[in-house]
C-alpha positions in Angstrom: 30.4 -151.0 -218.9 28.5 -150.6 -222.1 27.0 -154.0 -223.1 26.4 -155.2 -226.5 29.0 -152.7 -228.6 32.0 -153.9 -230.4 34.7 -154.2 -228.1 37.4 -151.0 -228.8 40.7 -151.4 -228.7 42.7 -150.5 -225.5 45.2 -148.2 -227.3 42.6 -146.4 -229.5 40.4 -145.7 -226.2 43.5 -144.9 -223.9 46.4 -144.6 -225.5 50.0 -146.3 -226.5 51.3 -144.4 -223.3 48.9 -145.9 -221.0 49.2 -149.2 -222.1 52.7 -149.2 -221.7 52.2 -148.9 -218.1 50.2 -152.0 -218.0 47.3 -153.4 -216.6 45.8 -154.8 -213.4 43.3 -157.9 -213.3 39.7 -156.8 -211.0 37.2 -158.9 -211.6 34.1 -157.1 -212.4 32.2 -159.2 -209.4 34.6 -157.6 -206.9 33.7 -154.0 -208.3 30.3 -154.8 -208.6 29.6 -156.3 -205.1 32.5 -154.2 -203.3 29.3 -152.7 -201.2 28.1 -156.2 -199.9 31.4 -157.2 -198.8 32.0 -154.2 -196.4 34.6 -153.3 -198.4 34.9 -149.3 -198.2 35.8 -147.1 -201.0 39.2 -146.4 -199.7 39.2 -150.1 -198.7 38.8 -150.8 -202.5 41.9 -148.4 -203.7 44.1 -150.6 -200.8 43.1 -153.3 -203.2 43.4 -152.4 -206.1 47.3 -151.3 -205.4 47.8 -154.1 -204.2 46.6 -156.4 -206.7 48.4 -153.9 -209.1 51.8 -155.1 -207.7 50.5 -158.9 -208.1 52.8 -159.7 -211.3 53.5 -163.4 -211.0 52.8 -165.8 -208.0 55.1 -164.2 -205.8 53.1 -162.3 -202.9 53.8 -158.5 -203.5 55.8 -156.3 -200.8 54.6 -152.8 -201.8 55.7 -149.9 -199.5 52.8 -148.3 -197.1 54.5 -145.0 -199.0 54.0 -146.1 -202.2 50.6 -147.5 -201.4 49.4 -144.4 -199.7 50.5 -142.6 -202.7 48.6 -144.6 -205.0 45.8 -144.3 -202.5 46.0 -140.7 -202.0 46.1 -141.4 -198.3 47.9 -140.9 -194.9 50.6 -143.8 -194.6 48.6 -144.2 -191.1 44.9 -144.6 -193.3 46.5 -147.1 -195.5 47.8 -149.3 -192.4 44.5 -148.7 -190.5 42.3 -149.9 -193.9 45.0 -153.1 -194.3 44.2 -153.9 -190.9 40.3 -153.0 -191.3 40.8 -156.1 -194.7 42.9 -158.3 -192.6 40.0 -158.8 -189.8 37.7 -159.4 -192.7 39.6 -162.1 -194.1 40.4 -160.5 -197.4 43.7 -159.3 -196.9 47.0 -161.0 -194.9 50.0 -159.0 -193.9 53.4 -161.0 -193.9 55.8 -158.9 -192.1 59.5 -159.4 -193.0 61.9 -158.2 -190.6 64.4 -155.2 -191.5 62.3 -155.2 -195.4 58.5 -154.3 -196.6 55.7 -156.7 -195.4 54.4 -158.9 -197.9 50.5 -158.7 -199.0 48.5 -162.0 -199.9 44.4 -160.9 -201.2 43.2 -164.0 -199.9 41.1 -166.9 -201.4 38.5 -166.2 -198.8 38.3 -163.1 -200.9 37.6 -164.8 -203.7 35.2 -167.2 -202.1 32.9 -164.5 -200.5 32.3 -162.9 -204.5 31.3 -166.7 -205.8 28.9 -166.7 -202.8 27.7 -162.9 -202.4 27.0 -163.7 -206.8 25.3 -167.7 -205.7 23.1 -166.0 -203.3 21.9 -163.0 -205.8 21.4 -166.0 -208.1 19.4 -168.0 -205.6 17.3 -165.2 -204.8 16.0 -164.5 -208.4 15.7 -168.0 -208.8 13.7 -167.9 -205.7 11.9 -164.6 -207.2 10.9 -166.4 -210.4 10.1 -169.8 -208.3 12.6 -172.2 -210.2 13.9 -173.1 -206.7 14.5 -176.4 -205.6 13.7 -177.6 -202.1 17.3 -177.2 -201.1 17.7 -174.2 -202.1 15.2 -173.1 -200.2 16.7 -172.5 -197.4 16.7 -168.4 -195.7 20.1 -167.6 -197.3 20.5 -165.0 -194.6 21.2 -167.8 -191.6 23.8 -169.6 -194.5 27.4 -169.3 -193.2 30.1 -168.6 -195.1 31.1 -172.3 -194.6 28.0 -173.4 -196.3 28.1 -171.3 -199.0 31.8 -172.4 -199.3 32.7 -175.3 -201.7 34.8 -177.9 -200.5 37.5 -177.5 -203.5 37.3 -174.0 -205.1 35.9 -173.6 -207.7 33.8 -177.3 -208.0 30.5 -175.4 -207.4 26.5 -175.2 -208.8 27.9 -171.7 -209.2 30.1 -173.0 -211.8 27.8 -174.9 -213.1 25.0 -172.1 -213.4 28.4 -169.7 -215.1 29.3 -172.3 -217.9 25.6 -172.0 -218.9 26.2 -167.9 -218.7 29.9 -167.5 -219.9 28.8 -165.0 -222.3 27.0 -162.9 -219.7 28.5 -159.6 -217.9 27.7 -162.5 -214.9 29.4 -165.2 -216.3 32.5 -163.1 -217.3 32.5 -161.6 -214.0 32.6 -164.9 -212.3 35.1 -166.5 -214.8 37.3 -163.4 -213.7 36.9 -164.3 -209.7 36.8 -167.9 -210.5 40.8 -167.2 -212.2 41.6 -164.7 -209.7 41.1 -167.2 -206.8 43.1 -170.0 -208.9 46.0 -167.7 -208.8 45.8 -167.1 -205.1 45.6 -170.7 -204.4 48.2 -170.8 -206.7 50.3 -168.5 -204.9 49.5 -169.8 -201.8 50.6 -173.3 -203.0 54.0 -172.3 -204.0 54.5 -170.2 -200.8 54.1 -173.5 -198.9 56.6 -175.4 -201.3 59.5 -173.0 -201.0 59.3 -173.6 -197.0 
């Protein structure tokens, strides 16, 4: 990402062609912090078909064919990486009997990129000294439920991102921040048509 040049337009970078085929929402926190969420590089491609089928609040039902295509992977790889996400917490698999399972990229997902960017934060706070006494604490023995706030996304994160909106941090976090909205979103509705 080139910082600080005038924004080009999608069909003068790409073409008419491309943009036809549409686009895909990844926040630029989940590229950028991939790595420090275990998330492997083929891991990442799972992902990013997955979220590429994510067109309204509906949970998407993508073939393991069509994913492994996108992929560029065995059917069996793509199964075995769903899986490898679904113990982390980043991924759930609905199965539907007789039709494709369904894929939800989960909040927790979501949750883990506000803290992995809180923590980064907290650290060059703690770098520069500008740390309060509870902040303080060895970020390394913080658990997840910690770090997690109560009602996504009512957080000092936020608070620390409204000052920063215009920052590649800020826009990144605004993009997990609205990308965990729609899964809670999603997973809202899910529970009112049942």
């Amino acid at each position: 990402m080139t910082r600080n040049k005038p924004q080009t337009k999608f069909i003068e970078k790409w073409s008419e062609q491309i943009q036809s085929r549409g686009f895909t929402e990844i926040p630029n926190l989940l590229i950028e912090y991939q790595g420090r969420l275990g998330i492997s590089p083929t891991e990442m491609c799972v992902i990013n078909a997955l979220l590429k089928f994510q067109w309204d609040a509906n949970n998407p039902f993508p073939a393991v064919s069509t994913l492994a295509e996108y992929v560029g992977k065995s059917p069996l790889t793509v199964i075995r990486k769903v899986t490898a996400l679904q113990k982390k917490g980043y991924v759930e698999r609905i199965e539907r009997a007789g039709r494709t399972n369904e894929y939800v990229v989960t909040q927790k997902l979501a949750i883990k990129l506000v803290n992995v960017w809180r923590a980064e934060q907290l650290e060059k706070q703690k770098r520069q000294g500008g740390m309060s006494e509870n902040d303080k604490a060895p970020l390394s023995k913080m658990t997840d439920k910690e770090y997690a706030p109560k009602e996504y996304p009512q957080t000092v994160v936020e608070e620390q991102a409204t000052k920063t909106d215009n920052s590649p941090e800020g826009k990144g976090l605004l993009a997990a921040r609205q990308m965990a909205e729609k899964i809670k979103l999603r997973a809202s509705q899910k529970q009112d048509s049942r």
